[in-house]
PDB file of N, CA, C and O in Angstrom:
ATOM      1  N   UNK A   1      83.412 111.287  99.424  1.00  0.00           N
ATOM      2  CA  UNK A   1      84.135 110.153  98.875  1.00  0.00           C
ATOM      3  C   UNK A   1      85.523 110.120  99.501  1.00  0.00           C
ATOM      4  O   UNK A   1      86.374 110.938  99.151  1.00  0.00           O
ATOM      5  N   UNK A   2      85.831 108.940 100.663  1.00  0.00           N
ATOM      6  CA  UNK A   2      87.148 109.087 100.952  1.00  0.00           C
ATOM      7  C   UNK A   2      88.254 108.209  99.843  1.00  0.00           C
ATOM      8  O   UNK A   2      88.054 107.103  99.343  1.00  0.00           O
ATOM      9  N   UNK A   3      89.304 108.997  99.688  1.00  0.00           N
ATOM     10  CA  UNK A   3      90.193 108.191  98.533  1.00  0.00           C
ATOM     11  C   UNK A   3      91.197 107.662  99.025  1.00  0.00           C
ATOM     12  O   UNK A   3      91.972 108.614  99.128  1.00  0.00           O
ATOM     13  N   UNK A   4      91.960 106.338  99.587  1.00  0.00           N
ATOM     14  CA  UNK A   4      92.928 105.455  99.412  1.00  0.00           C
ATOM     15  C   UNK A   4      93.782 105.553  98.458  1.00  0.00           C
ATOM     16  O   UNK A   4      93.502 105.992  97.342  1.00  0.00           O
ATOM     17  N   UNK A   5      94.957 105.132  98.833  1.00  0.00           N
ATOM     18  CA  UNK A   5      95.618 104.961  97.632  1.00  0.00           C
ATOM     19  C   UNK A   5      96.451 103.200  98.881  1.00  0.00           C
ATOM     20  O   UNK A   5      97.001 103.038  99.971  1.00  0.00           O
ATOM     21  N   UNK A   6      95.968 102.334  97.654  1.00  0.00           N
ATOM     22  CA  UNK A   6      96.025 100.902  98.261  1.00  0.00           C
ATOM     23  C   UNK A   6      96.524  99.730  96.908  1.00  0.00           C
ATOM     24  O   UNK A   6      96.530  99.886  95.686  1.00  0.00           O
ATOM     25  N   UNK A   7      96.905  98.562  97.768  1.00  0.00           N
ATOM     26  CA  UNK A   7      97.418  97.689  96.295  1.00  0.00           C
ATOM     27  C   UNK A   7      95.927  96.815  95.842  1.00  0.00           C
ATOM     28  O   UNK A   7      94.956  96.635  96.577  1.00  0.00           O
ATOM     29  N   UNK A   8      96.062  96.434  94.661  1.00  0.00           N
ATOM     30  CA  UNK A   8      94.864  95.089  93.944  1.00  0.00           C
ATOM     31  C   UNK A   8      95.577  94.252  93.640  1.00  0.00           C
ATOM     32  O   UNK A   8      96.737  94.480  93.298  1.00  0.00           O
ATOM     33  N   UNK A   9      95.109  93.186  93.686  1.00  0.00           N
ATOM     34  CA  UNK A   9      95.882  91.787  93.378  1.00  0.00           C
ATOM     35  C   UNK A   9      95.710  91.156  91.707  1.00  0.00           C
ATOM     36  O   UNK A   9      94.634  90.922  91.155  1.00  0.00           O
ATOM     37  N   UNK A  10      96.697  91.021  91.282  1.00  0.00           N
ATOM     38  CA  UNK A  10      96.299  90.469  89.997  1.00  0.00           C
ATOM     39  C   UNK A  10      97.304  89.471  89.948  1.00  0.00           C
ATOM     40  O   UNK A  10      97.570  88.993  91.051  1.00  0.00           O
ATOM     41  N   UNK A  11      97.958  89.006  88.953  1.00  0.00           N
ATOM     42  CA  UNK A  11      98.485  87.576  89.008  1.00  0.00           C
ATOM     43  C   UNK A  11      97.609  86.255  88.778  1.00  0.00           C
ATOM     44  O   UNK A  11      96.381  86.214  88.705  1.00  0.00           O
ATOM     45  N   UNK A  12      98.612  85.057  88.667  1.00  0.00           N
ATOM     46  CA  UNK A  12      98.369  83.774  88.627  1.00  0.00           C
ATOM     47  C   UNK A  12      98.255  83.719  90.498  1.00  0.00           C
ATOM     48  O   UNK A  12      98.623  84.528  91.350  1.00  0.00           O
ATOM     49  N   UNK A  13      97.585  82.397  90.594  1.00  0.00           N
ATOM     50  CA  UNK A  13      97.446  81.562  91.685  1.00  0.00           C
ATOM     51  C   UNK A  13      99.121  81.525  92.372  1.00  0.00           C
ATOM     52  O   UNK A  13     100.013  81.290  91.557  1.00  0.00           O
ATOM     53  N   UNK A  14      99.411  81.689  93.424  1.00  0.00           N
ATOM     54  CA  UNK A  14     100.696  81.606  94.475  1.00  0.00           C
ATOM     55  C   UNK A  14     101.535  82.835  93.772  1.00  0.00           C
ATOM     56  O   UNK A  14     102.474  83.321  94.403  1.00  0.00           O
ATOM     57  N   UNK A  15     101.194  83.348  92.445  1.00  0.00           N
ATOM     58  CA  UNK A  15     102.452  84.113  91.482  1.00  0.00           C
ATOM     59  C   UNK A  15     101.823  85.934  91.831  1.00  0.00           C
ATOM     60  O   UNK A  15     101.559  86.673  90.883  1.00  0.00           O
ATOM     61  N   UNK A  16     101.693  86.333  93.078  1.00  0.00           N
ATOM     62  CA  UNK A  16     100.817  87.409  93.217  1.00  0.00           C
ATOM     63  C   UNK A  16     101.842  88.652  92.233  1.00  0.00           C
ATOM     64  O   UNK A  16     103.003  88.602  91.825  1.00  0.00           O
ATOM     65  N   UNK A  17     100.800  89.668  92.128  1.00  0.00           N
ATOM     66  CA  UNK A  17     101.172  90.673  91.143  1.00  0.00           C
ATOM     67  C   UNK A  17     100.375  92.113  92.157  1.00  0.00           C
ATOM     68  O   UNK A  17      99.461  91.809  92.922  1.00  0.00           O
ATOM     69  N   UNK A  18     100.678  93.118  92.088  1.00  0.00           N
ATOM     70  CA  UNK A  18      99.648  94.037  92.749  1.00  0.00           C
ATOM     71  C   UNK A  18     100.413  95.416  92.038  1.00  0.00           C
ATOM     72  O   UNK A  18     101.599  95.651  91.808  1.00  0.00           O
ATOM     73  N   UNK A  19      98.988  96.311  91.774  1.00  0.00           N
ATOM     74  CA  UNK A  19      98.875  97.361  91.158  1.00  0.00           C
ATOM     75  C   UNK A  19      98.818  98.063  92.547  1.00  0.00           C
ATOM     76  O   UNK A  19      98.174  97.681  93.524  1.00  0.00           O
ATOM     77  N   UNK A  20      99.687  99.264  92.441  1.00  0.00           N
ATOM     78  CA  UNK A  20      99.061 100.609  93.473  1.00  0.00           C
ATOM     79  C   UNK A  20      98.237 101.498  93.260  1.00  0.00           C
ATOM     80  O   UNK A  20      98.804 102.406  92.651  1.00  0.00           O
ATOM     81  N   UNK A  21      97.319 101.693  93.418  1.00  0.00           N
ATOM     82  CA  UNK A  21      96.022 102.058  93.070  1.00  0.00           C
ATOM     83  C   UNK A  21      95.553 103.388  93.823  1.00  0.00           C
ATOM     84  O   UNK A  21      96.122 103.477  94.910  1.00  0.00           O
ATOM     85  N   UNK A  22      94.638 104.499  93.548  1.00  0.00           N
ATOM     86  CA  UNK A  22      94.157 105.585  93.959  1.00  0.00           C
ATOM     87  C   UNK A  22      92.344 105.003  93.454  1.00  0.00           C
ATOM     88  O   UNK A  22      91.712 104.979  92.398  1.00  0.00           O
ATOM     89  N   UNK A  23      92.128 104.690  94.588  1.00  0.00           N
ATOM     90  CA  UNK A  23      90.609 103.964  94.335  1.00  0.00           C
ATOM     91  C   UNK A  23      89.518 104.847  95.550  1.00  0.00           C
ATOM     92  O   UNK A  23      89.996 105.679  96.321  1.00  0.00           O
ATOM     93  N   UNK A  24      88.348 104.570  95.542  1.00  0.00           N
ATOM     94  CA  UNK A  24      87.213 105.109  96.639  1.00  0.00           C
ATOM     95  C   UNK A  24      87.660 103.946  97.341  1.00  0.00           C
ATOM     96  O   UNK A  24      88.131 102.842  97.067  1.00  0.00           O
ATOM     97  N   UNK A  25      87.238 104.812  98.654  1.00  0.00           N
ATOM     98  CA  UNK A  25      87.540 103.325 100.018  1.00  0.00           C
ATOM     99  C   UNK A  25      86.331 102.332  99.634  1.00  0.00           C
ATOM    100  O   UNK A  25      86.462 101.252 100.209  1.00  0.00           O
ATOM    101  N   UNK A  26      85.527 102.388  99.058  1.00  0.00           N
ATOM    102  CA  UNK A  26      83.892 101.593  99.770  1.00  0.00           C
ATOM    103  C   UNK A  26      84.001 101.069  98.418  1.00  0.00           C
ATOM    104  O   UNK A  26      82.897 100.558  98.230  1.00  0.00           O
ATOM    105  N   UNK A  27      84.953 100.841  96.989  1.00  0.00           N
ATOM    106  CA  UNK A  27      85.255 100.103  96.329  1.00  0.00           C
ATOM    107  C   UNK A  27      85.671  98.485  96.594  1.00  0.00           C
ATOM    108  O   UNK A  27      86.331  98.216  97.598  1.00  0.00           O
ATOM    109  N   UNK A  28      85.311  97.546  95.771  1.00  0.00           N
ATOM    110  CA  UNK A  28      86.351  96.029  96.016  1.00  0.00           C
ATOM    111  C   UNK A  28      87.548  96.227  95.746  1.00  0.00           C
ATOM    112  O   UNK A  28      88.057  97.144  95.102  1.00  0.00           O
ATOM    113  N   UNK A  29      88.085  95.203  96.331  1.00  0.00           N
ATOM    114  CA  UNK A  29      89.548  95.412  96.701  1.00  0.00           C
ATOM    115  C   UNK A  29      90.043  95.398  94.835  1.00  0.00           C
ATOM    116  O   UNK A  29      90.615  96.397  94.398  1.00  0.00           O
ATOM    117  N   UNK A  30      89.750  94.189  93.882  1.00  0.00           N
ATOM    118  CA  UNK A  30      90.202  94.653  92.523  1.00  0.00           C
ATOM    119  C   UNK A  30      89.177  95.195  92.027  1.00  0.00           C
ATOM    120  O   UNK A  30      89.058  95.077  90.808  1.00  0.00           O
ATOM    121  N   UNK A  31      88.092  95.970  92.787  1.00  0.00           N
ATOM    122  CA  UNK A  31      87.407  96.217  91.693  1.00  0.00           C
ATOM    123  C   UNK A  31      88.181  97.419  90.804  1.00  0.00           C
ATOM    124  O   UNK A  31      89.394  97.606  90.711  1.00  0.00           O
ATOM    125  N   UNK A  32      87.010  98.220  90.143  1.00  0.00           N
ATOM    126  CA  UNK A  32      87.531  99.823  89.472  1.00  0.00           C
ATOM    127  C   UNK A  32      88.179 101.424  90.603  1.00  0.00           C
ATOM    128  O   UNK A  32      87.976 102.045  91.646  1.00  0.00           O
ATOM    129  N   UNK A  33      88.869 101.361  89.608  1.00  0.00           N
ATOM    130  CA  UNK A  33      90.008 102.184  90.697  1.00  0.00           C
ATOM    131  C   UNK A  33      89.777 103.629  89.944  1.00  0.00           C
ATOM    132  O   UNK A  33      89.076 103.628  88.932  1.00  0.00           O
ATOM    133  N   UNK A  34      90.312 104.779  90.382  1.00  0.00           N
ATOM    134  CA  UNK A  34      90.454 105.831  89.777  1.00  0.00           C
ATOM    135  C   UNK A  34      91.710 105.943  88.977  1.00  0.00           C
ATOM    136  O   UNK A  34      91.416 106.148  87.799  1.00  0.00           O
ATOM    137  N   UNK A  35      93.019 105.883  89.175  1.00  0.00           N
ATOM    138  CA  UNK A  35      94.434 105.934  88.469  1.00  0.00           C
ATOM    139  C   UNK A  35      95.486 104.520  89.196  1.00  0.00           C
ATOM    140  O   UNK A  35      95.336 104.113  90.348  1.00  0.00           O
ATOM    141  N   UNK A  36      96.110 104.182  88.595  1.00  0.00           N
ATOM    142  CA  UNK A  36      97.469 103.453  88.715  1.00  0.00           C
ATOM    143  C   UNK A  36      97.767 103.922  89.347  1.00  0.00           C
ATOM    144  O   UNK A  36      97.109 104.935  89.587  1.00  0.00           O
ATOM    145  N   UNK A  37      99.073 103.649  90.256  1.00  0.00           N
ATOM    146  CA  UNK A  37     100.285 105.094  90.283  1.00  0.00           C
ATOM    147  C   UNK A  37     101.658 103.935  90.463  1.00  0.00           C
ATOM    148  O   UNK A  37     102.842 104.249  90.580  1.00  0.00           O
ATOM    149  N   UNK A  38     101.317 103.113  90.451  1.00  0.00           N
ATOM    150  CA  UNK A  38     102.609 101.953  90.602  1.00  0.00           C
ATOM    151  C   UNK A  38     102.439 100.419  90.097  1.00  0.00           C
ATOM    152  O   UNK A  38     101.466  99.894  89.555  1.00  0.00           O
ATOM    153  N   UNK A  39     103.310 100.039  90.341  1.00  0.00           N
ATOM    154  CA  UNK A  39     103.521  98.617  90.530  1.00  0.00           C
ATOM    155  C   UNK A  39     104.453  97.834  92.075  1.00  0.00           C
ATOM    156  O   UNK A  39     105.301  98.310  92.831  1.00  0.00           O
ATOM    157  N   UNK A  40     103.705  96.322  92.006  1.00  0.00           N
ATOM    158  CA  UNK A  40     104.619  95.593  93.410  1.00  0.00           C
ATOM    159  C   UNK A  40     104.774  94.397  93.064  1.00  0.00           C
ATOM    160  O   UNK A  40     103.678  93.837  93.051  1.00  0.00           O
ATOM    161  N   UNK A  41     105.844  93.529  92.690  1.00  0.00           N
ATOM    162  CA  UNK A  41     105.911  92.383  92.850  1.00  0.00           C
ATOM    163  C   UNK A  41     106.821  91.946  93.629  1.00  0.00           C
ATOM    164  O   UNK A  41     108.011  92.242  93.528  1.00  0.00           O
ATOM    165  N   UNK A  42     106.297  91.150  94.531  1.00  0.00           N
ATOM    166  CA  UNK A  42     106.795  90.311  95.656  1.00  0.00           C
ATOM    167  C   UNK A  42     107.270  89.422  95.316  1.00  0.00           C
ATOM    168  O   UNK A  42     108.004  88.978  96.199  1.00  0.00           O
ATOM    169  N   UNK A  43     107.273  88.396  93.765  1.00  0.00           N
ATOM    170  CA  UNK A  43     107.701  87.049  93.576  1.00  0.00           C
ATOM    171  C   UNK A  43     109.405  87.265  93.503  1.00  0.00           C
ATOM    172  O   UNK A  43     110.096  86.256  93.646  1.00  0.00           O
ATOM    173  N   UNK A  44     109.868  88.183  93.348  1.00  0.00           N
ATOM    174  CA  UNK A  44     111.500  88.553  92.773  1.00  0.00           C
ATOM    175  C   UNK A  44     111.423  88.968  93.719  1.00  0.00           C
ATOM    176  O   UNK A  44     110.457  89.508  94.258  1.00  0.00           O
ATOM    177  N   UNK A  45     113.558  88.579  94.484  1.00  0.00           N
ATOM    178  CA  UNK A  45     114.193  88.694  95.210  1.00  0.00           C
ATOM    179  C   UNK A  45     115.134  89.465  94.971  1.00  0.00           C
ATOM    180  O   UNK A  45     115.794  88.839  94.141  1.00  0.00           O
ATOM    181  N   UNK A  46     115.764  90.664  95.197  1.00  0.00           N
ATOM    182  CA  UNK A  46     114.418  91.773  96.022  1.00  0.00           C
ATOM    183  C   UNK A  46     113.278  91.610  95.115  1.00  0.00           C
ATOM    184  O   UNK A  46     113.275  91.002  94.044  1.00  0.00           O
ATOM    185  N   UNK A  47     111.884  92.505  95.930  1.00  0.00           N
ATOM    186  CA  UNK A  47     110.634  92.790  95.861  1.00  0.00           C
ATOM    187  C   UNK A  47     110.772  93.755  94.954  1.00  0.00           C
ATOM    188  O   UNK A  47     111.420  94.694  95.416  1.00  0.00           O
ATOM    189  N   UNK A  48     110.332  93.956  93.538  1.00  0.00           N
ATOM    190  CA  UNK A  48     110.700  94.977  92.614  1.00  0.00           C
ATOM    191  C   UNK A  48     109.056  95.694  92.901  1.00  0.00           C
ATOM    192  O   UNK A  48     107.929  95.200  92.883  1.00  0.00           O
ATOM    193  N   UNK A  49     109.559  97.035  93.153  1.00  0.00           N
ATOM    194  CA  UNK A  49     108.995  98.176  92.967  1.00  0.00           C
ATOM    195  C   UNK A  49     108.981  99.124  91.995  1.00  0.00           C
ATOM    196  O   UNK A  49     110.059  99.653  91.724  1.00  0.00           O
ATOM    197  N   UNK A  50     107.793  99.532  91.282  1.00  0.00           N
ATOM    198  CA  UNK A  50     107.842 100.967  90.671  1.00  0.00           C
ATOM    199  C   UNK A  50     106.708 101.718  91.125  1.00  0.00           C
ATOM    200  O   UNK A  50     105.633 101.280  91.535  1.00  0.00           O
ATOM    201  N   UNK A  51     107.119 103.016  90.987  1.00  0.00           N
ATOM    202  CA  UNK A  51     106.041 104.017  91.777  1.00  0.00           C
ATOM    203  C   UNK A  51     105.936 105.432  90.769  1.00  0.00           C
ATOM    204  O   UNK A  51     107.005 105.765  90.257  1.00  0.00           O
ATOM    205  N   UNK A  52     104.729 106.277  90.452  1.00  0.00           N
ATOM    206  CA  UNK A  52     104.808 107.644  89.974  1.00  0.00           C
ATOM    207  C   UNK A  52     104.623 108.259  90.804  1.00  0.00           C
ATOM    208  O   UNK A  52     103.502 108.615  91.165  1.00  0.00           O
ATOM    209  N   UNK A  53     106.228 108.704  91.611  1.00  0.00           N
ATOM    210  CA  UNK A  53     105.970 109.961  93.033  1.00  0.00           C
ATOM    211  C   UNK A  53     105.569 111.248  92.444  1.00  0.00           C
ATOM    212  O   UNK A  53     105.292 112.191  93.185  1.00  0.00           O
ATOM    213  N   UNK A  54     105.534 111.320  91.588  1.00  0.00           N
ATOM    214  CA  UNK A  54     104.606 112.759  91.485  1.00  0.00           C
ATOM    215  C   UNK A  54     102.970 113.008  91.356  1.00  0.00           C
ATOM    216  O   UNK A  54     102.233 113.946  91.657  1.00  0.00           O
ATOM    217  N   UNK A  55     102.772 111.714  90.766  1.00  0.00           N
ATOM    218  CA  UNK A  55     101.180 111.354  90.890  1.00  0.00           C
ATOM    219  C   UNK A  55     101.093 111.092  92.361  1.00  0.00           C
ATOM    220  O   UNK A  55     100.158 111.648  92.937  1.00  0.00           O
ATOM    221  N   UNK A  56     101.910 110.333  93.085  1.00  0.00           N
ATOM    222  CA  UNK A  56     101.455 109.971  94.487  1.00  0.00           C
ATOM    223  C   UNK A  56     101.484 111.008  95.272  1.00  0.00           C
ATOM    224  O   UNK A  56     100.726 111.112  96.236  1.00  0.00           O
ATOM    225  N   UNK A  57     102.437 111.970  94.919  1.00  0.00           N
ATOM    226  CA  UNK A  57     102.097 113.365  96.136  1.00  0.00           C
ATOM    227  C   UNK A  57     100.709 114.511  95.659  1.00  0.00           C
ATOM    228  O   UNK A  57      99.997 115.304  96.276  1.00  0.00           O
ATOM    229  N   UNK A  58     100.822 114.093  94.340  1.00  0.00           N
ATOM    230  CA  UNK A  58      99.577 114.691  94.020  1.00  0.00           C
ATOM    231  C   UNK A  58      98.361 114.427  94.941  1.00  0.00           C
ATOM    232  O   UNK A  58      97.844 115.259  95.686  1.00  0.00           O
ATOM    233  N   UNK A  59      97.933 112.952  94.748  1.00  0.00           N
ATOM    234  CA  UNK A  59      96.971 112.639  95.435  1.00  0.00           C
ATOM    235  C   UNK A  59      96.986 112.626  97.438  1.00  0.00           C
ATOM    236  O   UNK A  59      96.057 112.424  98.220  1.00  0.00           O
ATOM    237  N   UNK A  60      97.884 112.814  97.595  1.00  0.00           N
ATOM    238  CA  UNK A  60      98.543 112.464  98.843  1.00  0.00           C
ATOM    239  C   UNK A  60      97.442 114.093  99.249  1.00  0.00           C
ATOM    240  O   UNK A  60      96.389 114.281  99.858  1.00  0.00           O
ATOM    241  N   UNK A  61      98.512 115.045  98.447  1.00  0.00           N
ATOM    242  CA  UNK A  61      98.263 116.581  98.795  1.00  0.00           C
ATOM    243  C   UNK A  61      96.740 116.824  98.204  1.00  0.00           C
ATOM    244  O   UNK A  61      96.473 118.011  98.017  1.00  0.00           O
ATOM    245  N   UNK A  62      95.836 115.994  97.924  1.00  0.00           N
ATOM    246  CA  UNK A  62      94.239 116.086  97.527  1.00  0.00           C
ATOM    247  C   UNK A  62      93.275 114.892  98.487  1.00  0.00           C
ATOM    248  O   UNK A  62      92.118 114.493  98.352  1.00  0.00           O
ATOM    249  N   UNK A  63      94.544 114.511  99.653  1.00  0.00           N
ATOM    250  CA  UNK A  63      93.773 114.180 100.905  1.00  0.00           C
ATOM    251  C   UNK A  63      93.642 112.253 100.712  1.00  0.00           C
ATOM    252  O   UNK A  63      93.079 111.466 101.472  1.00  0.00           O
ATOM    253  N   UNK A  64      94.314 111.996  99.549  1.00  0.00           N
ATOM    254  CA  UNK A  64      94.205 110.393  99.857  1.00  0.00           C
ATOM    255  C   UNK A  64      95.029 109.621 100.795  1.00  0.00           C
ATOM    256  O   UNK A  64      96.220 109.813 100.551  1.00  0.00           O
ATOM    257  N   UNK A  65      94.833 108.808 101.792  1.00  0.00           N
ATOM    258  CA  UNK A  65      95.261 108.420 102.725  1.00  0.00           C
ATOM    259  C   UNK A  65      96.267 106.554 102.052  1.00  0.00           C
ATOM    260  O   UNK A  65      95.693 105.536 101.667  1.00  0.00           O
ATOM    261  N   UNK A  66      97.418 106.730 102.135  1.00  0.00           N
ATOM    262  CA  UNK A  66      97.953 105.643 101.969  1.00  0.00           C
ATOM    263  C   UNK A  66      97.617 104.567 103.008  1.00  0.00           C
ATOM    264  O   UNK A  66      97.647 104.912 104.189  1.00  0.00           O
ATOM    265  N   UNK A  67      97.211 102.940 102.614  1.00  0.00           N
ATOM    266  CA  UNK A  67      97.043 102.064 103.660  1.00  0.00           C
ATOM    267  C   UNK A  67      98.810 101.637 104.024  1.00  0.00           C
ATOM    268  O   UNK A  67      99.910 101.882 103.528  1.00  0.00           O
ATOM    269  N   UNK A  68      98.330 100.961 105.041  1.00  0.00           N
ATOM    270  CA  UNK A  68      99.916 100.426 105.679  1.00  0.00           C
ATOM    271  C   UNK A  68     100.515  99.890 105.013  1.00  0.00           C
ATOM    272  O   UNK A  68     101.718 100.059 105.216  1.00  0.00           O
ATOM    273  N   UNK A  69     100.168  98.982 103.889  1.00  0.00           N
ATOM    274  CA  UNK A  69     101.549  98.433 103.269  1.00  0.00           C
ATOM    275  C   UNK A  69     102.060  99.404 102.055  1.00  0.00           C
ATOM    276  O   UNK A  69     103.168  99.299 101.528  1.00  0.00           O
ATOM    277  N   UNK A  70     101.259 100.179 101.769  1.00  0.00           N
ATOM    278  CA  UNK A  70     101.588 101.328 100.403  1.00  0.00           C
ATOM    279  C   UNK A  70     102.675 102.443 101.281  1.00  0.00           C
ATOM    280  O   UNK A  70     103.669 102.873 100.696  1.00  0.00           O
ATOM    281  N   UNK A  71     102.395 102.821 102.624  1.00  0.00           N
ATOM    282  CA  UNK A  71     102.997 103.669 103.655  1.00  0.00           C
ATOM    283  C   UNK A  71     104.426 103.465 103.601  1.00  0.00           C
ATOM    284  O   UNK A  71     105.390 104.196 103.375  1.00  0.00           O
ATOM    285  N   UNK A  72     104.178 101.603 104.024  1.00  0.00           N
ATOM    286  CA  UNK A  72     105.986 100.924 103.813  1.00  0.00           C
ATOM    287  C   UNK A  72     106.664 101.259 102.681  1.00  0.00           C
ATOM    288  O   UNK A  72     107.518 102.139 102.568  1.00  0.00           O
ATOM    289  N   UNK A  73     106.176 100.396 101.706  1.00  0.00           N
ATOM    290  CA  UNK A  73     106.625 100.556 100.415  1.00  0.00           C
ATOM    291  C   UNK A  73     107.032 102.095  99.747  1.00  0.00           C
ATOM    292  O   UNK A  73     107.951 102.237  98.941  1.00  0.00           O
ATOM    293  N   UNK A  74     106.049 103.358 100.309  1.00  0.00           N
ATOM    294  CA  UNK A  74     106.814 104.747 100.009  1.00  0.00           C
ATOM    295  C   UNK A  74     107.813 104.935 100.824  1.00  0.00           C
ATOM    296  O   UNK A  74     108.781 105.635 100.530  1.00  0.00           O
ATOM    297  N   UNK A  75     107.661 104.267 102.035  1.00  0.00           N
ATOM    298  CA  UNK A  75     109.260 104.959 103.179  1.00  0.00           C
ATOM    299  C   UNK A  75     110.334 104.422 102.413  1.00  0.00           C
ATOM    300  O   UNK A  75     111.446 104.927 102.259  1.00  0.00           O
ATOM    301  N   UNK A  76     109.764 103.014 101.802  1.00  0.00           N
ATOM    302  CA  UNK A  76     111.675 101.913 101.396  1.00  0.00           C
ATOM    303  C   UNK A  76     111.873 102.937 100.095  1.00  0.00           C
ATOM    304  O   UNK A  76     112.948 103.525  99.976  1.00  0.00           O
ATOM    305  N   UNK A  77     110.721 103.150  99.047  1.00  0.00           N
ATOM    306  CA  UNK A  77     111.134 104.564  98.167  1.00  0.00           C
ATOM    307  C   UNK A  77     111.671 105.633  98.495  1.00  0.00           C
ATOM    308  O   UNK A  77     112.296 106.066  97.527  1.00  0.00           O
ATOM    309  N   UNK A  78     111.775 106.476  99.616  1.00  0.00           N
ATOM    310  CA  UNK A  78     111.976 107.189  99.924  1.00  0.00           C
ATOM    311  C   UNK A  78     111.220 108.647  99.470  1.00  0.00           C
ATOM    312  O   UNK A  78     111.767 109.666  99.049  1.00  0.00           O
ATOM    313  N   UNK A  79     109.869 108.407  99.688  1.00  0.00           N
ATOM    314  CA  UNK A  79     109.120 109.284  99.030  1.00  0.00           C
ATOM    315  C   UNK A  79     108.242 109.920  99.841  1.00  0.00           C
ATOM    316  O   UNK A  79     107.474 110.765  99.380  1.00  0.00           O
TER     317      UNK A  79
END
């Protein structure tokens, strides 16, 4: 089972919302995930972020591979 840690989209129509997620890769993109570990909203200027860096290095250090925009979003954290 390879594990991601990637965003899901939730929100209204144009009003996107996205969860950071620790999901199986071969999952849908919203489908069922294994844990949270954040939040992203893009509609607010700045882009408000929250993140649990200790859950995320957890999984990080149990081999889950962040996709590219979760990658960004930990560098602008500094995590």
């Amino acid at each position: 089972m390879a594990v991601k840690i990637r965003l899901a989209r939730h929100g209204a129509k144009k009003r996107p919302f996205y969860r950071v997620v620790v999901a199986d890769s071969e999952r849908p993109r919203d489908g069922g995930y294994i844990e949270a570990v954040g939040t992203y909203n893009p509609v607010f200027e700045p882009a408000k972020v929250s993140l649990k860096g200790e859950r995320i290095k957890y999984w990080i250090a149990k081999g889950a591979k962040p996709t590219a925009t979760v990658k960004n979003l930990l560098k602008k954290e500094n995590l």
